[in-house]
C-alpha positions, 0 to 999 in steps of 0.5 A, a space after each residue: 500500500 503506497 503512502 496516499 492510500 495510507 493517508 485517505 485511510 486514516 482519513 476515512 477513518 478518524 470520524 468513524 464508529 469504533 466498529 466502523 474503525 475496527 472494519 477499516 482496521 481489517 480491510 488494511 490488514 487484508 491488504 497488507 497480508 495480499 501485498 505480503 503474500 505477493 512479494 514472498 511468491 515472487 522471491 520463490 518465482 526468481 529463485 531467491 528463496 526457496 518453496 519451503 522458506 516461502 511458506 515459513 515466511 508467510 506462516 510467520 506473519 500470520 502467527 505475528 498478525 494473531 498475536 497483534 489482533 489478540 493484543 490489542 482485542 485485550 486492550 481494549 477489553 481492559 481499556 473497557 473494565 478501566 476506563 484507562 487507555 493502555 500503553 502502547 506496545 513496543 516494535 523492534 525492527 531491526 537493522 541491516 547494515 549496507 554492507 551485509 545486504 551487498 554480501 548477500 546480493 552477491 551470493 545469491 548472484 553467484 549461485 545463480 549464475 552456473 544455472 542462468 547459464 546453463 539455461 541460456 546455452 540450452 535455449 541457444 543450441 535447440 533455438 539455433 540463435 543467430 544462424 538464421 540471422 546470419 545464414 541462409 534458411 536453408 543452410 541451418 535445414 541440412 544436416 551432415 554425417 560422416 564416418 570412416 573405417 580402417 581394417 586390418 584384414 588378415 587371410 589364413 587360408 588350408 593348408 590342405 585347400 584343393 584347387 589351382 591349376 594342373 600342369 596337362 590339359 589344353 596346349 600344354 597350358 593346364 586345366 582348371 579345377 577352381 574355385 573359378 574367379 568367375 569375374 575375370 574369365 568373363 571379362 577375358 571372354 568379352 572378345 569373340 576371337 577369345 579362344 585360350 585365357 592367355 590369347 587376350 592377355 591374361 594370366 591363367 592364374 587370374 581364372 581362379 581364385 586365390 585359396 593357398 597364400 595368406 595375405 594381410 591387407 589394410 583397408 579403409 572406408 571413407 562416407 560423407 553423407 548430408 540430408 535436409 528436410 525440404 518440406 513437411 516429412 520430404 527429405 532429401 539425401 547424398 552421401 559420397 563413399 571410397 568405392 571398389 566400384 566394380 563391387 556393390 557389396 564394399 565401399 573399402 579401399 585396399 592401400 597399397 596402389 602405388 600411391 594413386 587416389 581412391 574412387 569416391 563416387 556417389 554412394 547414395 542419392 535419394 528423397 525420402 517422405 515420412 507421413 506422421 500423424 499429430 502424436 509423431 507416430 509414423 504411418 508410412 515411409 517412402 523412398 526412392 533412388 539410391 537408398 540404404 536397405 529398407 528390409 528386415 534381414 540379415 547379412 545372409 541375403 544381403 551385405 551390410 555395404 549394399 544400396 538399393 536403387 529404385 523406390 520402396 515404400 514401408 506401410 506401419 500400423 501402430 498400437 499401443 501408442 496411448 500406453 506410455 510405454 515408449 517414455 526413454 525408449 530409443 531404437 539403438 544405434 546399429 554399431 553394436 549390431 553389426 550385420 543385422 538390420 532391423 529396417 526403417 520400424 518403429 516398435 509396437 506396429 504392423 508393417 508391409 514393405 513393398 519395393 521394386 529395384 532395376 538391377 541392369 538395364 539392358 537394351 531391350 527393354 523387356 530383358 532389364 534386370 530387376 528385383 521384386 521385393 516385399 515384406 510383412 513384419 511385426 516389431 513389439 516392445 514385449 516388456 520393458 525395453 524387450 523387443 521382438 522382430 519378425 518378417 517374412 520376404 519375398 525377393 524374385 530376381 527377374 531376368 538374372 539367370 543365363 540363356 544359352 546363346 543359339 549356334 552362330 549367335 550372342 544375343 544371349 551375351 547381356 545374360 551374364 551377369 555384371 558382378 558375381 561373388 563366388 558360390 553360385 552354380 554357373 553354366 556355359 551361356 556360349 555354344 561351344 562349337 562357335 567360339 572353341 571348335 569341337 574339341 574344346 567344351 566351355 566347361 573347361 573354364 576356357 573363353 567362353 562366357 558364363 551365367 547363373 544356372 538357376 533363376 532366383 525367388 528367395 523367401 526368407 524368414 527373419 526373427 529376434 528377440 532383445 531381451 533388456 531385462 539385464 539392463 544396460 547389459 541386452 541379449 540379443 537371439 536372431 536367427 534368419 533361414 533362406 530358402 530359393 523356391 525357383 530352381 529347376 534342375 530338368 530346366 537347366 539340363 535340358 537347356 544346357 545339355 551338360 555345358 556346366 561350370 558347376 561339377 555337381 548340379 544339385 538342388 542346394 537352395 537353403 541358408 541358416 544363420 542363428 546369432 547371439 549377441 550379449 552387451 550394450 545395445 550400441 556402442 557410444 562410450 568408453 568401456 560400452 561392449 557387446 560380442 556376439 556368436 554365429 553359426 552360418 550355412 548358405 549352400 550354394 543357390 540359396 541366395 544371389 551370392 552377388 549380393 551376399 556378405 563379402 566377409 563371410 568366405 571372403 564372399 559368396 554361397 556355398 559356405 559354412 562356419 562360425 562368426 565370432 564378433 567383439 566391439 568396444 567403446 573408446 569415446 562418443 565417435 570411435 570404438 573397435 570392432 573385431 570379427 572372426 570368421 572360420 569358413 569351409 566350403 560345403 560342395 566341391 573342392 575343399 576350400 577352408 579360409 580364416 579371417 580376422 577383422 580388426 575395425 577401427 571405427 569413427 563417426 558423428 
């Protein structure tokens, strides 16, 4: 109450009845106790006293206010029995010296400051003060991404591997019994006056693979990627990779050139289009171009290097989304998990994944290469942080498998494949008596071109279970089975009559892979850790060994063994990951190889 209100107050109240003055008297005491109330609500508001003294300062007042009003009710009761006023009661306020006022403003100032700045730093960083003012708008939208790895790989191979080049056979060159390297023989076939390996220039040597020297390389991959949101769920996104371009399933660069520069292409180029409904629950995600693998799987069907290009679409149908359930949850960061892709899900939903991806063009049209994909799925946070995956796929590769070309003709030449690993039952696509003569058959392994026997419709069933409840600890169960519904082996026969690469043209279309994993679900400090344990089967016409893991029997099908797997954590950016795999082939000549991975990995 200010000094004017004070003073028309006291006017109002000299001509008043006792009664009247003792209303007056409480209407001022009610006004004193509001403004009171008010200023000790304040001080709690900017920190300077906390709730509790608050309350103790107002509970103070209002017992001091009881004991006034009792007071003076006494002193007018004896005042009334005595006829005599009484003295008035004495009040004590004390003193605070300028100084010790200075020295409190200045504690509380300094308490105050750590957490005013903290506040404001925070309110900085996710405002972005000061980049759009200084920045185009567009700049402060795009968001970059980087990591690099360097590998030191090193190769045992059997000491008792079968395989290389006899000294007898054609011209005194040897014959070969593999394992063929199927890349280089069809280059060297690619001119028709090809007869022997070494007419074109090459070494018999690079028409097998290498299955006798050890060998330790360093290796090292490099990404650069950036994305920025264009509008409203469009996103738009490039990243650049060190590159073998000739190999889709690795973006390593083995040192060791001499000196020369890496390739660094264009790993990755497409737009991306999330609908999300008013509680951010995704309902569908689209993309198209060159993108990252939109499926649930494994690195049994697909290696974790490989991009997709064409476009694709994921349809989510979510539930319990009013539960309360996803407080703190996060999907991990894959780098703990290396070789399982999850997909582009959202736990406690539905999904269907539908895509359509050219694999080679060709020049008549109607014989492009393609893959038809698609996917039904659930993804279940079970309990707690547990989660439950499970897909089932379907991938129909059209047009890879080989035609044999008429006599006199090579219009059947654009069915040979563009890249191939290893593993995958091959056969002559070049009548043998156009290039060869009589008495040379392409089986021989000798200038002719080869292709894929079989046509390839893969289903695959893919479930895991990540078991949280050792919390941070996680235990991880996955396990993946592949099997190739479309391979027909009176089809080939009667196509090829004979003209096989392949030594034993059986059906052998499964793959199984069953993997634990036991540790921190991502790796994002030191000391974080996680190992895992697989055993893998992939006959040799399961899967499109193209596509396959390039790690596992240095790539390809046809291979069995074990896959043990340890990451640690040395900061947020950088953790080591080591990997060792013990391989055998399970068909044909005995082929046995041992790898060890040491990763050193770095990103933001």
């Amino acid at each position: 109450m200010n000094s004017a209100s004070k003073t028309l107050c006291l006017l109002l109240a000299v001509g008043l009845s006792p009664s009247a003055r003792a209303e007056a008297g409480e209407e001022i005491l009610k006004v004193k106790k509001s403004t009171f109330v008010n200023l000790v609500d304040l001080l709690v508001q900017r920190g300077v006293i906390d709730q509790k003294e608050g309350q103790g300062l107002v509970g103070a007042a209002q017992q001091e206010a009881g004991e006034i009003a009792q007071d003076e009710a006494l002193g007018e009761a004896l005042q009334a029995a005595s006829g005599k006023k009484p003295a008035a009661k004495v009040k004590h306020v004390g003193y605070v010296p300028e100084f010790v006022k200075k020295e409190i403003r200045d504690q509380v100032r300094a308490e105050l400051k750590d957490e005013v700045i903290a506040g404001v730093k925070k309110d900085a960083k996710s405002e972005g003060w000061g980049i759009p003012a200084a920045l185009p708008e567009w700049v402060a939208a795009i968001h970059p991404d980087f990591d690099i790895r360097i590998r030191f790989a090193d190769e045992f191979y059997g000491k008792e591997n079968e395989g290389g080049i006899l000294n007898s056979g054609l011209s005194g060159d040897g014959d070969f019994i593999g394992p063929y390297n199927w890349m280089n023989i069809n280059r060297a076939a690619n001119t028709p006056q090809a007869g022997l390996l070494r007419q074109v220039g090459m070494n018999p040597n690079q028409a097998i693979l290498n299955n006798q020297t050890d060998r330790l390389r360093i290796r090292e991959r490099f990404r650069l990627g950036f994305h920025g949101e264009l509008a409203d769920g469009l996103q738009a996104g490039v990243r650049l990779a060190t590159s073998n371009i000739a190999s889709p399933v690795s973006n390593d660069q083995s040192l060791g050139n001499t000196g020369q520069s890496f390739d660094f292409v264009i790993d990755r180029a497409y737009l991306k289009y999330d609908y999300l409904d008013g509680q951010g629950s995704s309902w569908f995600t689209a993309y198209a171009g060159r993108f990252l693998n939109p499926f649930v799987s494994t690195d049994v069907v697909f290696d974790p290097d490989l991009s997709f290009q064409g476009v694709a679409g994921s349809f989510r149908l979510p539930f319990n989304r009013g539960s309360g359930k996803f407080a703190g949850y996060k999907t991990p960061n894959p780098t703990a998990r290396f070789g399982i892709n999850q997909g582009q899900q959202s736990p406690d939903s539905v999904f269907m994944t539908l895509g359509v991806f050219p694999i080679q063009e060709v020049d008549i049209s109607v014989n492009d290469k393609w893959l038809y994909a698609g996917q039904l799925g659930a993804d279940w946070l079970a309990f707690g942080q547990s989660r439950f995956n499970i897909a089932a796929s379907y991938y129909e590769y059209k047009n890879v498998n080989a035609r044999r070309n008429k006599f006199g003709s090579y219009a059947n030449d654009w069915t040979a494949p563009q890249f191939v690993q290893k593993g995958n039952s091959m056969v002559a696509i070049t009548d043998a008596n156009t290039w060869l003569g009589q008495d040379q058959r392409c089986d021989d392994a000798v200038g002719c071109l080869f292709g894929l026997a079989s046509e390839f419709k893969v289903f695959n069933a893919t479930a895991s279970f990540d078991y949280a409840g050792f919390d941070p600890v996680h235990v991880m169960l996955t396990a993946d089975y592949a099997k190739n519904m479309a391979f027909d082996r009176q089809r080939i026969l009667r196509e090829f009559d004979g003209a096989f690469a392949s030594t034993d043209l059986r059906d052998r279309t499964n793959a199984y892979q069953v993997r634990l994993d036991v540790g921190d679900a991502e790796i994002r400090r030191w000391g974080q850790w996680s190992v895992n344990l697989a055993y893998r089967y992939v006959q040799r016409d399961a899967v499109l060994d193209a596509f396959t893991d390039s790690q596992f029997h240095q790539g390809g099908t046809d291979a069995r063994g074990w896959a043990l797997g340890a990451q640690y954590g040395l900061n947020r950016h950088a953790w080591l990951n080591m990997r060792w795999f013990s391989t055998d082939s399970i068909d044909g000549p005995r082929y046995s190889i041992d790898t060890i991975n040491v990763d050193l990995n770095a990103q933001f």
